[in-house]
PDB file with SEQRES, HELIX, SHEET and CRYST1 records, atoms N, CA, C and O in Angstrom:
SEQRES   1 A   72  UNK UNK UNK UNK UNK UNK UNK UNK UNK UNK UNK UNK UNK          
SEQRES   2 A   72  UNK UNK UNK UNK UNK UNK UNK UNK UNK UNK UNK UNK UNK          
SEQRES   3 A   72  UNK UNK UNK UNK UNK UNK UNK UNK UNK UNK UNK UNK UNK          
SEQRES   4 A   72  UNK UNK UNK UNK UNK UNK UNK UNK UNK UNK UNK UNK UNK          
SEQRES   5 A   72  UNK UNK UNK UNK UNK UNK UNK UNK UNK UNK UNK UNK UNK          
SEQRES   6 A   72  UNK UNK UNK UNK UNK UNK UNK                                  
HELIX    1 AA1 UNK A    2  UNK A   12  1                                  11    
HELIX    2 AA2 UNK A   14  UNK A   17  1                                   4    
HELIX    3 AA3 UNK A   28  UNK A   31  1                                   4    
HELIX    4 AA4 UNK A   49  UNK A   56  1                                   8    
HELIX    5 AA5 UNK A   61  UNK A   65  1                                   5    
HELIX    6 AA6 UNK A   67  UNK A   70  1                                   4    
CRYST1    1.000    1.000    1.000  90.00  90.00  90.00 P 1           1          
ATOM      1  N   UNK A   1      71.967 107.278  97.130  1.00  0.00           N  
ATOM      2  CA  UNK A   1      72.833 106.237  96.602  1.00  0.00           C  
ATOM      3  C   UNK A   1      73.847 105.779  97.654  1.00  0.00           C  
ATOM      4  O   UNK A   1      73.925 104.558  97.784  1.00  0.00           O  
ATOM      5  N   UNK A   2      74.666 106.559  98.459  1.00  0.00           N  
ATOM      6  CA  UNK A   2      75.742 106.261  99.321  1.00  0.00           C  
ATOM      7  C   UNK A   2      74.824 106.123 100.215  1.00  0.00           C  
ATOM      8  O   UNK A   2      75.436 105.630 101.162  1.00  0.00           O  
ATOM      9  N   UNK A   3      73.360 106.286 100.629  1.00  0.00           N  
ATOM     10  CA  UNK A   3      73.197 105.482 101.749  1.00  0.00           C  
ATOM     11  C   UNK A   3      72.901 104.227 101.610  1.00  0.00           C  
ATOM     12  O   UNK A   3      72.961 103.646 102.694  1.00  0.00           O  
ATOM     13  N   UNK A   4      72.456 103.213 100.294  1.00  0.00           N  
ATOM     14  CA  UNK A   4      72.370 102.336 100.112  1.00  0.00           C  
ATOM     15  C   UNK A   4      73.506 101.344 100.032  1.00  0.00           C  
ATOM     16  O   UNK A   4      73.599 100.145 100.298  1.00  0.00           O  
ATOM     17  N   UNK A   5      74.489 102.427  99.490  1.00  0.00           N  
ATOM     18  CA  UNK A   5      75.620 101.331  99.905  1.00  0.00           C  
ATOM     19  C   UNK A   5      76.343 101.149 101.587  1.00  0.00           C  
ATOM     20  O   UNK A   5      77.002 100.230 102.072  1.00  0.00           O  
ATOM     21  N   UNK A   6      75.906 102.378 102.125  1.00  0.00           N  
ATOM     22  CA  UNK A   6      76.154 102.156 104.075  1.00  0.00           C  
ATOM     23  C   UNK A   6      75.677 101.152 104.399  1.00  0.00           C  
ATOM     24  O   UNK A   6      76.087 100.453 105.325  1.00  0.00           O  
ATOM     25  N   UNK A   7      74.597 100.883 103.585  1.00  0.00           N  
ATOM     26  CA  UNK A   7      73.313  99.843 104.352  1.00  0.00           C  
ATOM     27  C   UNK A   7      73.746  98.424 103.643  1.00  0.00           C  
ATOM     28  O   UNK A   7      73.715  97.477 104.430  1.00  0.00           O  
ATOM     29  N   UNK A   8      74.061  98.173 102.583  1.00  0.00           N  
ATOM     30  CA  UNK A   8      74.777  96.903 102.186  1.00  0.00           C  
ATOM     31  C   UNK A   8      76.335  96.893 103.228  1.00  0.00           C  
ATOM     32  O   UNK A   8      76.528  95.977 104.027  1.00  0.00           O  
ATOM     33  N   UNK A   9      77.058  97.724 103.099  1.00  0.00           N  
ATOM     34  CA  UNK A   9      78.532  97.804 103.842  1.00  0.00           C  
ATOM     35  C   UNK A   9      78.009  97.105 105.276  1.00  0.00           C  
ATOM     36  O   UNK A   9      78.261  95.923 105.509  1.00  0.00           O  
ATOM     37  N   UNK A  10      77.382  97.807 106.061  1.00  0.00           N  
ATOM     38  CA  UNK A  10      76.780  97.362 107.456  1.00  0.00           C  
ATOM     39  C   UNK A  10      76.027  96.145 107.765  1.00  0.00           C  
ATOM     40  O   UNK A  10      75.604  95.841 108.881  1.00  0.00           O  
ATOM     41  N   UNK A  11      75.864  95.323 106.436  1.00  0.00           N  
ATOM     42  CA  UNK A  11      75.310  94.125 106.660  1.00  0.00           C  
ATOM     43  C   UNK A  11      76.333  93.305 106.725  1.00  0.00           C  
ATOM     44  O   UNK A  11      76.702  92.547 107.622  1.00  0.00           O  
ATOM     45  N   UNK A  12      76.870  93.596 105.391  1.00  0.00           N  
ATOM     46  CA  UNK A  12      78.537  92.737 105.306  1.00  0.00           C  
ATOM     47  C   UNK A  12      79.244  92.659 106.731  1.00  0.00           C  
ATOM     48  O   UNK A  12      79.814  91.639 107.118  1.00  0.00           O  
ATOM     49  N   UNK A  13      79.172  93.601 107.328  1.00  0.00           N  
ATOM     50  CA  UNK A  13      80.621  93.770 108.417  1.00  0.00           C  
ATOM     51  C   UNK A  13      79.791  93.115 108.881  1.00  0.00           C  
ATOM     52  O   UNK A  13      80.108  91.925 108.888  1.00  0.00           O  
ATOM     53  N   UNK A  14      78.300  93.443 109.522  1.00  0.00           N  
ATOM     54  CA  UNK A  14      77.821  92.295 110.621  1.00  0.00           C  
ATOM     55  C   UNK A  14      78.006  90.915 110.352  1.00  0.00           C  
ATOM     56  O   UNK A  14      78.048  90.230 111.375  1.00  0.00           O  
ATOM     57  N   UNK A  15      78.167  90.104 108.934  1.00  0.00           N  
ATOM     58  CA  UNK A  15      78.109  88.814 108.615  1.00  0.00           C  
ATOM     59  C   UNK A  15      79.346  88.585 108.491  1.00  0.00           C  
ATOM     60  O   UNK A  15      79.296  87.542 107.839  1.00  0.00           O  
ATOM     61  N   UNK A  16      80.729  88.859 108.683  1.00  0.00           N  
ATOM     62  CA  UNK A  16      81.686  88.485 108.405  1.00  0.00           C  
ATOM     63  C   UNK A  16      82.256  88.954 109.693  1.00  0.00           C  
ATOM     64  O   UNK A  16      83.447  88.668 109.806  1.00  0.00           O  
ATOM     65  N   UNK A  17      81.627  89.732 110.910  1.00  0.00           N  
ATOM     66  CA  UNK A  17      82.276  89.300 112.079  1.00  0.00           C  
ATOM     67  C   UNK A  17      81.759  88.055 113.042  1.00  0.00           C  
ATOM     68  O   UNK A  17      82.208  87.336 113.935  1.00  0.00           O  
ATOM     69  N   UNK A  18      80.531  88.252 112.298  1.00  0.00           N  
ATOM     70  CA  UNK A  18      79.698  86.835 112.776  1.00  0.00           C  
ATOM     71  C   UNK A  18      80.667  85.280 112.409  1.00  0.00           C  
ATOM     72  O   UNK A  18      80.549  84.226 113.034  1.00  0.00           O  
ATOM     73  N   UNK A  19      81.216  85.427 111.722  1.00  0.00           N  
ATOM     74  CA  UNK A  19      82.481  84.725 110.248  1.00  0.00           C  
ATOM     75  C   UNK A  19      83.318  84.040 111.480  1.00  0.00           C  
ATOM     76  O   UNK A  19      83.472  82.852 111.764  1.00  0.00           O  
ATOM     77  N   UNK A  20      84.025  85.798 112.394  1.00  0.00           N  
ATOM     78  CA  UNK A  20      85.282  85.200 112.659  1.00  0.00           C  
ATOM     79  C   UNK A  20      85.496  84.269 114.001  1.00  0.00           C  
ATOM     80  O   UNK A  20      84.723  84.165 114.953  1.00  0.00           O  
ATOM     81  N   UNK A  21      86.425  83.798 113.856  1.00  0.00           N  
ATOM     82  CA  UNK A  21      86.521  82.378 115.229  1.00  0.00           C  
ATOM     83  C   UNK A  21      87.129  83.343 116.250  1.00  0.00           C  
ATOM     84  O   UNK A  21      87.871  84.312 116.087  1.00  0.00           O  
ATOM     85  N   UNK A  22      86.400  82.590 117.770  1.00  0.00           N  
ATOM     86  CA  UNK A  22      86.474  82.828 118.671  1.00  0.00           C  
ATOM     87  C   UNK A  22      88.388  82.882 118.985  1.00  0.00           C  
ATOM     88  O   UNK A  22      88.870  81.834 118.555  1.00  0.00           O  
ATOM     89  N   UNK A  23      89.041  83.442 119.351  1.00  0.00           N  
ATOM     90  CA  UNK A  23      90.098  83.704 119.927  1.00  0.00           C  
ATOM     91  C   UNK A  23      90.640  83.000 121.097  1.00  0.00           C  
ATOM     92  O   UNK A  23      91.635  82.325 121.364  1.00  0.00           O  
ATOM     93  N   UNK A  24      89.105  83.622 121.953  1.00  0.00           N  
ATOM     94  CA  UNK A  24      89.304  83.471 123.669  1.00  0.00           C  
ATOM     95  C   UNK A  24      88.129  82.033 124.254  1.00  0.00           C  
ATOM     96  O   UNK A  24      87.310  82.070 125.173  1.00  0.00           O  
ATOM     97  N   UNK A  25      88.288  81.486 123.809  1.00  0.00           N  
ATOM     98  CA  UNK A  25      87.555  80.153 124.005  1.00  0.00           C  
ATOM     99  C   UNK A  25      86.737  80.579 125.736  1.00  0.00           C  
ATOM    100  O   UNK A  25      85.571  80.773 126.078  1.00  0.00           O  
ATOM    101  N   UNK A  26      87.564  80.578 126.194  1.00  0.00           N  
ATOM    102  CA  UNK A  26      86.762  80.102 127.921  1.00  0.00           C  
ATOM    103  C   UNK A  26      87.539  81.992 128.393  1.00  0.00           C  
ATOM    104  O   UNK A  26      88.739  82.261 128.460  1.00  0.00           O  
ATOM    105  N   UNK A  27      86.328  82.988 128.643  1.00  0.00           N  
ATOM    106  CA  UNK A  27      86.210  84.319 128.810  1.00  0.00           C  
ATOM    107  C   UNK A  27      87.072  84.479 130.179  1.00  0.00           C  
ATOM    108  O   UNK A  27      88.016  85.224 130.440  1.00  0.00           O  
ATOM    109  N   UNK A  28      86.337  83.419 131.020  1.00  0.00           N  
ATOM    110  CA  UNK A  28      87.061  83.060 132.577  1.00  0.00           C  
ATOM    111  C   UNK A  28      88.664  82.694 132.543  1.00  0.00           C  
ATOM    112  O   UNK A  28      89.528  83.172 133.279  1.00  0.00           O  
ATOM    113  N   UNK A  29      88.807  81.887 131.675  1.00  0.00           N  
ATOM    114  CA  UNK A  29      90.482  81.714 131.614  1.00  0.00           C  
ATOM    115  C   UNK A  29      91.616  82.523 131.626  1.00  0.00           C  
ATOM    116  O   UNK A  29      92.771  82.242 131.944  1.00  0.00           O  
ATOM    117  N   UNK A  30      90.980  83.879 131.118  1.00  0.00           N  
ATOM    118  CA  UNK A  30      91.767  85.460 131.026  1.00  0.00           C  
ATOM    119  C   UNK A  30      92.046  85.653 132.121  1.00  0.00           C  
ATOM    120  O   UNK A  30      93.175  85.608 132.609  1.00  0.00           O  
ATOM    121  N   UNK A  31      90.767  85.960 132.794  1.00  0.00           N  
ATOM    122  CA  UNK A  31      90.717  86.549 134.309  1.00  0.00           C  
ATOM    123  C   UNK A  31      91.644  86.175 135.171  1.00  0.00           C  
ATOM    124  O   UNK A  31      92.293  86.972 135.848  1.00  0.00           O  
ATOM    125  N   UNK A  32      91.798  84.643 135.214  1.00  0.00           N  
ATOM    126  CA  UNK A  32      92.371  83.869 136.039  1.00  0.00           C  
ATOM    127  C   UNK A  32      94.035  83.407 135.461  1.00  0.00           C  
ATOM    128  O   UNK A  32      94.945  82.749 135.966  1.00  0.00           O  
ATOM    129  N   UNK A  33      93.877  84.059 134.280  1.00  0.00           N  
ATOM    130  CA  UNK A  33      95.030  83.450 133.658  1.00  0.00           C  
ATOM    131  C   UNK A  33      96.012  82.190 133.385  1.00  0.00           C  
ATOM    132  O   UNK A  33      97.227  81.996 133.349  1.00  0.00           O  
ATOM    133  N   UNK A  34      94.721  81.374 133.197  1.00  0.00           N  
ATOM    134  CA  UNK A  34      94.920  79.967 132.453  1.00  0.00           C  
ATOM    135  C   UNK A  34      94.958  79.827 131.047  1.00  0.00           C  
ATOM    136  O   UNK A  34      95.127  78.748 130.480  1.00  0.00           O  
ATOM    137  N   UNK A  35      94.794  80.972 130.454  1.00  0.00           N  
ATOM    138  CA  UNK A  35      95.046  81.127 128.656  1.00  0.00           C  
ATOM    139  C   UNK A  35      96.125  81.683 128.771  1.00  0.00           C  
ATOM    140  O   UNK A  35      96.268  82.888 128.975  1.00  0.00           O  
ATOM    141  N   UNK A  36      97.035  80.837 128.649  1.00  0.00           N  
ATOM    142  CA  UNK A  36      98.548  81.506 128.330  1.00  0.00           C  
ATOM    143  C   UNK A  36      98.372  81.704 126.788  1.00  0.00           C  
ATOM    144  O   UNK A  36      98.546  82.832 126.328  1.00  0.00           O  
ATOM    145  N   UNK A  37      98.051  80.712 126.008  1.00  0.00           N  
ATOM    146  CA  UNK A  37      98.011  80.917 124.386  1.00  0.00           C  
ATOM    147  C   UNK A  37      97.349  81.804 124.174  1.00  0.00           C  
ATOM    148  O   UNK A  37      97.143  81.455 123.012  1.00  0.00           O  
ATOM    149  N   UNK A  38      96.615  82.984 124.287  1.00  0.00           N  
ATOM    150  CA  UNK A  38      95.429  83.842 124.608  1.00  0.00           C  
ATOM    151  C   UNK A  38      96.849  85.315 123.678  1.00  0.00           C  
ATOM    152  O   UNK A  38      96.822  85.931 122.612  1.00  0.00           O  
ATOM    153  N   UNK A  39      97.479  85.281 124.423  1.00  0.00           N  
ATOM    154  CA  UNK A  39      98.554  86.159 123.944  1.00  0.00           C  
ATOM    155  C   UNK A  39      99.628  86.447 123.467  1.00  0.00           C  
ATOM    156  O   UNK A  39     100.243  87.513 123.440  1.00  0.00           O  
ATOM    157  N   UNK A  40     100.051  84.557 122.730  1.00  0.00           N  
ATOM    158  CA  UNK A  40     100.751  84.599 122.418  1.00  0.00           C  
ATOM    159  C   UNK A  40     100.566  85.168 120.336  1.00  0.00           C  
ATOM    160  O   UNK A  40      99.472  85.587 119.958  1.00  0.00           O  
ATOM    161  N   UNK A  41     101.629  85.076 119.436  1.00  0.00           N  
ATOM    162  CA  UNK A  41     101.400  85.750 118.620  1.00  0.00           C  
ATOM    163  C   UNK A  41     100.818  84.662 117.544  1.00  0.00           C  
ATOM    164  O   UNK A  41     101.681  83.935 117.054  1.00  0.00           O  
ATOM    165  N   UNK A  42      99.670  84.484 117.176  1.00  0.00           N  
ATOM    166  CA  UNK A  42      99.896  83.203 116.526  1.00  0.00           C  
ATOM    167  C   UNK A  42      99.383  83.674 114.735  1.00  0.00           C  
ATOM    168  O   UNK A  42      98.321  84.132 114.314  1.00  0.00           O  
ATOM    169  N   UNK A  43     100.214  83.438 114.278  1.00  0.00           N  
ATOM    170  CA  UNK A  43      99.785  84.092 112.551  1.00  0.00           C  
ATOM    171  C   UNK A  43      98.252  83.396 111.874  1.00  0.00           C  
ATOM    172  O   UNK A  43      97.786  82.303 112.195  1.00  0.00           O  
ATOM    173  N   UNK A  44      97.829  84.086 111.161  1.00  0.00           N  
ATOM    174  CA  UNK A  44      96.732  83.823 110.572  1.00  0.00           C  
ATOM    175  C   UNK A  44      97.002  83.472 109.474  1.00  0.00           C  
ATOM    176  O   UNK A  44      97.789  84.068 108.738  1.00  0.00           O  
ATOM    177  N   UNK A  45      96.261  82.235 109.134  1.00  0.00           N  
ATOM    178  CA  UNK A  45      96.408  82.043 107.436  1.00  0.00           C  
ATOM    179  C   UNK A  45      94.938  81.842 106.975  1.00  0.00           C  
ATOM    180  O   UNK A  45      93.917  81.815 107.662  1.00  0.00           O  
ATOM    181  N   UNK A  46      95.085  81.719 105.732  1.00  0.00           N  
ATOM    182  CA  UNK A  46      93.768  81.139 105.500  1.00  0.00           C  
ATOM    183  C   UNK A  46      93.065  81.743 105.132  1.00  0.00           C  
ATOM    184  O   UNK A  46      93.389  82.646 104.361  1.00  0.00           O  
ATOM    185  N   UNK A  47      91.592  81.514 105.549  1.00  0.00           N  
ATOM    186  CA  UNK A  47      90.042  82.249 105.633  1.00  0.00           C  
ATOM    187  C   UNK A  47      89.917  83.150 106.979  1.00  0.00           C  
ATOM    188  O   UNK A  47      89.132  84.032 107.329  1.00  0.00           O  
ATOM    189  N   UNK A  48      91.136  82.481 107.625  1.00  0.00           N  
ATOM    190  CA  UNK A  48      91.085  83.915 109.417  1.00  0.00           C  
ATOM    191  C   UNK A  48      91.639  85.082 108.514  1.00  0.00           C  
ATOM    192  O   UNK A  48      90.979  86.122 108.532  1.00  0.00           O  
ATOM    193  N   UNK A  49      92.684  85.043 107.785  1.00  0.00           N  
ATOM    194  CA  UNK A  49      93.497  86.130 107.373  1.00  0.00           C  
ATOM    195  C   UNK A  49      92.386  87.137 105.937  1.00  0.00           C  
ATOM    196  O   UNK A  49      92.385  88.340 105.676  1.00  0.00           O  
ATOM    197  N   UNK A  50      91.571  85.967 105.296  1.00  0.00           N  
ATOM    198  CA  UNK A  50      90.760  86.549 104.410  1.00  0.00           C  
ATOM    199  C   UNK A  50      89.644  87.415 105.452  1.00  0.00           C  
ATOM    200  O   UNK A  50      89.275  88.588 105.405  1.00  0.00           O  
ATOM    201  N   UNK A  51      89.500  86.959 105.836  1.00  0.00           N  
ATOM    202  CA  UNK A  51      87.954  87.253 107.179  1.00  0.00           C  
ATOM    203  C   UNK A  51      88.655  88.721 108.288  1.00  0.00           C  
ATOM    204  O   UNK A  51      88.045  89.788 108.360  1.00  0.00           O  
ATOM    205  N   UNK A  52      89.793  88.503 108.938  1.00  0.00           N  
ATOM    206  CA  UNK A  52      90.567  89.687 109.402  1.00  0.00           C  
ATOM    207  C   UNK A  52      90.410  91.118 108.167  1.00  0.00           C  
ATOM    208  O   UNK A  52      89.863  92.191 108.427  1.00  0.00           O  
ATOM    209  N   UNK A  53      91.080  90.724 106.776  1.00  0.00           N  
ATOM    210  CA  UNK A  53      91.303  91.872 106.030  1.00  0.00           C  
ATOM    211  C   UNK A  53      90.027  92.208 105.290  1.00  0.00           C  
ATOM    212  O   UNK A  53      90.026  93.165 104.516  1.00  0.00           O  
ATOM    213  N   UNK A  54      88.975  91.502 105.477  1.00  0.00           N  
ATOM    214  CA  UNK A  54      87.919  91.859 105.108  1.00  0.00           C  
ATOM    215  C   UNK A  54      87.048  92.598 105.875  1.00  0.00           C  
ATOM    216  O   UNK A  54      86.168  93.259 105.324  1.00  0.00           O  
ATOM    217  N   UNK A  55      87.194  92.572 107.284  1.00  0.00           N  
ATOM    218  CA  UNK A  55      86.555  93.392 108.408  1.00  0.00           C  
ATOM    219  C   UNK A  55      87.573  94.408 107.939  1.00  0.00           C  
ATOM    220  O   UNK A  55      86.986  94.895 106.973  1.00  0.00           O  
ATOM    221  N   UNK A  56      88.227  94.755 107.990  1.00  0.00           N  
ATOM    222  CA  UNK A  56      89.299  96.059 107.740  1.00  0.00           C  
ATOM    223  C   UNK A  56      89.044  96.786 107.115  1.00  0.00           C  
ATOM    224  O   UNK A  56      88.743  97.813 107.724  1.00  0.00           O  
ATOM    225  N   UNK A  57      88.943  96.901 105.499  1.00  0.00           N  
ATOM    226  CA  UNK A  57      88.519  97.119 104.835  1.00  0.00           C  
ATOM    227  C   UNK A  57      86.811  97.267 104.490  1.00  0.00           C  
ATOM    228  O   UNK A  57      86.338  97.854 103.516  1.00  0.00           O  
ATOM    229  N   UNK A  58      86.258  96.756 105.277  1.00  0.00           N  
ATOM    230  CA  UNK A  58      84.248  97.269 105.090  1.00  0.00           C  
ATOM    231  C   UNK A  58      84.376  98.238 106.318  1.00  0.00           C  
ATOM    232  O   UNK A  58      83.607  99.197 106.375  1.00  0.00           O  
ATOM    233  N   UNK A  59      85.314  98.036 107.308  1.00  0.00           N  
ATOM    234  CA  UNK A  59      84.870  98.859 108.136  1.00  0.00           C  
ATOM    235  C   UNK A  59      85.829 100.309 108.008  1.00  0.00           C  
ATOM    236  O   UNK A  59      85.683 101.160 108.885  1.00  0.00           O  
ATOM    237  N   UNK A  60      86.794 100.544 106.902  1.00  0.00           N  
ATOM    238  CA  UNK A  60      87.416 101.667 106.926  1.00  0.00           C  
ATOM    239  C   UNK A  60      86.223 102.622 105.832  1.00  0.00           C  
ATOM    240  O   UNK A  60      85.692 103.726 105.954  1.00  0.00           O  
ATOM    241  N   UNK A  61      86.156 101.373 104.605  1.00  0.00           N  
ATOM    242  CA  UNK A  61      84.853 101.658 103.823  1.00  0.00           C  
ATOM    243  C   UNK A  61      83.707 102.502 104.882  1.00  0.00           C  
ATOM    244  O   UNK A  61      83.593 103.726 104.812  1.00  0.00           O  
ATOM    245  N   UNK A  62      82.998 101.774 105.727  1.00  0.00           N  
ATOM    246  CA  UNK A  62      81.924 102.207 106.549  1.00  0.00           C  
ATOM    247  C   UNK A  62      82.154 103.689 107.102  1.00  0.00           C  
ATOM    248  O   UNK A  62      81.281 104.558 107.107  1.00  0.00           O  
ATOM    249  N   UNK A  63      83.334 103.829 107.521  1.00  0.00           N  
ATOM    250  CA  UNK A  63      84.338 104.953 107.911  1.00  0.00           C  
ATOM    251  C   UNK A  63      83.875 106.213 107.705  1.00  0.00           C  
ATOM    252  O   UNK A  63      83.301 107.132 108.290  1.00  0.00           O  
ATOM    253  N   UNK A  64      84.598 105.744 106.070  1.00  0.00           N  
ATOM    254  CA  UNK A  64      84.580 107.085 104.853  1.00  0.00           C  
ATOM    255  C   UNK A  64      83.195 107.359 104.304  1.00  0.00           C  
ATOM    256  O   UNK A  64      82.870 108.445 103.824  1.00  0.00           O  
ATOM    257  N   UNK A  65      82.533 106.483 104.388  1.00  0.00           N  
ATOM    258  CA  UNK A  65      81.118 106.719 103.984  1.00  0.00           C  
ATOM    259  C   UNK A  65      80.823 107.150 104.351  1.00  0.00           C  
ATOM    260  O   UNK A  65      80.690 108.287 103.897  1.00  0.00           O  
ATOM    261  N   UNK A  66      80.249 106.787 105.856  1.00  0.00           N  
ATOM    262  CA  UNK A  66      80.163 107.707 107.256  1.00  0.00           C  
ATOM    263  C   UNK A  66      80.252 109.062 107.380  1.00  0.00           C  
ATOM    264  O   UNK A  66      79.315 109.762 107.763  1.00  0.00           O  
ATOM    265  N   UNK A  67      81.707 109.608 106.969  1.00  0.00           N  
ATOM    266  CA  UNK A  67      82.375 110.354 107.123  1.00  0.00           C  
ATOM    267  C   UNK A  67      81.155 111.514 105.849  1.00  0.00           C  
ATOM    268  O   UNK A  67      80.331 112.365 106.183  1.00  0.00           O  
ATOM    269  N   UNK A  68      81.457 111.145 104.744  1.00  0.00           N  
ATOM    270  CA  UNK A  68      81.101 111.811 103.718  1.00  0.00           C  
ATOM    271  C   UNK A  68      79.910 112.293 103.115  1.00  0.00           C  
ATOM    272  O   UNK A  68      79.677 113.076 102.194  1.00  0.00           O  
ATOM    273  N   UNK A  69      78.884 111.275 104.262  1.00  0.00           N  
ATOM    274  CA  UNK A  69      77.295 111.437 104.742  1.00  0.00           C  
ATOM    275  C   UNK A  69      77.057 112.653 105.354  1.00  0.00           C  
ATOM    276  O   UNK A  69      76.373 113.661 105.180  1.00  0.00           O  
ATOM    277  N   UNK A  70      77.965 112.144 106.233  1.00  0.00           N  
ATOM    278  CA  UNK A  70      78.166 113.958 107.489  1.00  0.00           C  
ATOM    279  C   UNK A  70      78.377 115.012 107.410  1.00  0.00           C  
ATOM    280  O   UNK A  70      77.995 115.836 108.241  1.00  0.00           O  
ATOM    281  N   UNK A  71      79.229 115.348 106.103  1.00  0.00           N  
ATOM    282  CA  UNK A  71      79.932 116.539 105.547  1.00  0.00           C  
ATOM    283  C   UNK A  71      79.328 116.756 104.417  1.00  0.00           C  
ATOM    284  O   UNK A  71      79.909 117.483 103.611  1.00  0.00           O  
ATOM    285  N   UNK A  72      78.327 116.323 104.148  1.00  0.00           N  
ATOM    286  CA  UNK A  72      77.457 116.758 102.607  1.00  0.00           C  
ATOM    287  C   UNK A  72      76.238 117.392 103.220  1.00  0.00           C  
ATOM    288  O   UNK A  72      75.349 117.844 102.499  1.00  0.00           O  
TER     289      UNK A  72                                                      
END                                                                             
């Protein structure tokens, strides 16, 4: 039973990081440090903030599951 739900949990997280928006637009801009906005603090609202606390949560889920697979 709990491995069926690992195996639904692990689909979810893959499709909802697939979800989230790119951050770092141009990878090279870091390096060189032409993304100043790259680090600045910028709040999430929205579907970023639904999509953030939803990776959080499948993956603490994934965690404990994990966890409780191992120890049984």
């Amino acid at each position: 039973m709990l491995e069926n739900v690992l195996l639904v949990i692990s689909i979810l997280i893959i499709v909802i990081v697939l979800l989230q928006g790119n951050k770092a637009t141009d990878g090279g801009g870091v390096i060189t440090g032409a993304q100043d906005a790259l680090f600045q603090n910028m709040k999430e609202r929205g579907f970023e903030l639904f999509v953030t606390r939803a990776t959080f949560v499948l993956g603490a889920t994934f965690f404990i599951i994990s966890l409780i697979l191992f120890l049984q």
